[in-house]
C-alpha positions as CSV (number, residue, x, y, z in Angstrom):
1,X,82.9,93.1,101.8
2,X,80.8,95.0,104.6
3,X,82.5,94.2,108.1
4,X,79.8,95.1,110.9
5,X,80.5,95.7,114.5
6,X,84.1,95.1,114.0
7,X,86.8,97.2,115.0
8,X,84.6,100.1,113.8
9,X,81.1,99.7,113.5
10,X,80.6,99.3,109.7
11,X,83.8,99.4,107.5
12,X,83.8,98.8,103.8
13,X,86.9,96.6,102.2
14,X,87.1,95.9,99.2
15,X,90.5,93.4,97.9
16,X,92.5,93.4,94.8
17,X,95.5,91.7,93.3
18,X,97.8,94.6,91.7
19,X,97.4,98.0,91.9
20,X,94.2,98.8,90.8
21,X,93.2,101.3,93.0
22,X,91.2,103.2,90.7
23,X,89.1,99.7,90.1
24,X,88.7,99.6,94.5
25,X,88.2,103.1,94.5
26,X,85.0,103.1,92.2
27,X,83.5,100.0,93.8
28,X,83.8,101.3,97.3
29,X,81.9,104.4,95.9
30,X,79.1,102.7,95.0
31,X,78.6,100.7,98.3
32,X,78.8,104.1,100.0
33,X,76.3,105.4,97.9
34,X,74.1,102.7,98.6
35,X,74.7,102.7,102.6
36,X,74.8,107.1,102.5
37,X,70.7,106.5,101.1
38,X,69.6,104.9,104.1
39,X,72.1,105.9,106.9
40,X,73.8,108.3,108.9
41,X,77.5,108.6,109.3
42,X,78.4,110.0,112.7
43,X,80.4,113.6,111.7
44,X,82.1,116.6,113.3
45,X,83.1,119.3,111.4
46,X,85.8,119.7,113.4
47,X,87.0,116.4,113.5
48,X,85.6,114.5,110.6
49,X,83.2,111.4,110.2
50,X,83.6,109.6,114.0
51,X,84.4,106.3,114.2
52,X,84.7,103.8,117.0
53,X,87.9,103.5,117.0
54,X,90.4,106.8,117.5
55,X,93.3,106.4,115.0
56,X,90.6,106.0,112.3
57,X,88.5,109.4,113.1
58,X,88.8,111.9,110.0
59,X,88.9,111.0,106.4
60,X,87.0,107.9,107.2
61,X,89.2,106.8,104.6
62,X,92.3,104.6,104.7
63,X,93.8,103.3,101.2
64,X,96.3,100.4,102.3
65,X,98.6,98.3,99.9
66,X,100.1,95.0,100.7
67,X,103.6,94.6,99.9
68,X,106.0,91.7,99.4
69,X,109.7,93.3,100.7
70,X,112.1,91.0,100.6
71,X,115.3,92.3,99.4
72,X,114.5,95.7,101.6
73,X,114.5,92.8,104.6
74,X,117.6,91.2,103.2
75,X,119.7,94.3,102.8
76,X,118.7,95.7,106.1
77,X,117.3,98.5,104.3
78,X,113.6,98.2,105.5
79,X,114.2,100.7,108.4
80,X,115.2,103.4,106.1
81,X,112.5,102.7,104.1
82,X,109.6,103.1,107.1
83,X,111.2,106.3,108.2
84,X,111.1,107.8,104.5
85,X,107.1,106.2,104.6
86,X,106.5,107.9,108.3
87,X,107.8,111.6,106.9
88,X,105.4,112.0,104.1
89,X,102.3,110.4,106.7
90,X,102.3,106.7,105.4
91,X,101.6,104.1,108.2
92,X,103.6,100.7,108.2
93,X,101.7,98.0,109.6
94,X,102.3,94.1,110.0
95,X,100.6,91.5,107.4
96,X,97.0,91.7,109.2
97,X,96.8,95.5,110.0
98,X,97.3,97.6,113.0
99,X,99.3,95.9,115.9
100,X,100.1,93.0,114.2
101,X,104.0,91.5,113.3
102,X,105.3,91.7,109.5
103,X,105.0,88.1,108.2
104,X,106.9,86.4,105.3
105,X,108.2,90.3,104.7
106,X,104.8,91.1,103.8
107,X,104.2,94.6,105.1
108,X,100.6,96.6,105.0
109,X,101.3,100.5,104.2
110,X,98.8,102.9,104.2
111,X,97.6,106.4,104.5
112,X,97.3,108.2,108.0
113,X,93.4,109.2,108.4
């Protein structure tokens, strides 16, 4: 899906059950492709493609996975677990992205652009 004038001002997103990254990756590629023909991506080469919103400037590029984390909950292990994420530059964020609360132990991680 294309999401326009949201957070940033164009964002592609493209959903899949598993972890077929490689099968998001590819179809994300081709809907840049399409938009890079007829547009211009803001860009510093100091800072990387610009985007409205701060945290995202850089990459341009943020692979997130959904995760159902239960037992980590249960155990009272889940801390542990998002300080190990934060030291190799994985964000933890709640079920519906950035600012939002973990629901159903359902937790978003995802690179740091």
């Amino acid at each position: 899906s294309l999401m326009i004038n949201e957070e940033d001002h164009l964002r592609i997103q493209v959903l899949q059950s598993g972890l077929s990254l490689d099968g998001c990756w590819d179809l994300i590629q081709q809907i840049d492709d399409q938009l890079d023909a007829s547009l211009t991506f803001a860009f510093n080469e100091r800072l990387g493609y610009l985007t409205a919103c701060p945290t995202n400037v850089g990459t341009g590029i943020r692979v997130s996975v959904m995760l159902h984390l239960p037992a980590l909950v249960l155990t009272k292990e889940i801390n542990k677990a998002f300080n190990a994420l934060q030291k190799i530059n994985l964000a933890v964020r709640g079920l519906y992205g950035e600012g939002s609360q973990a629901m159903g132990d359902f937790y978003q991680i995802s690179n740091q652009i």
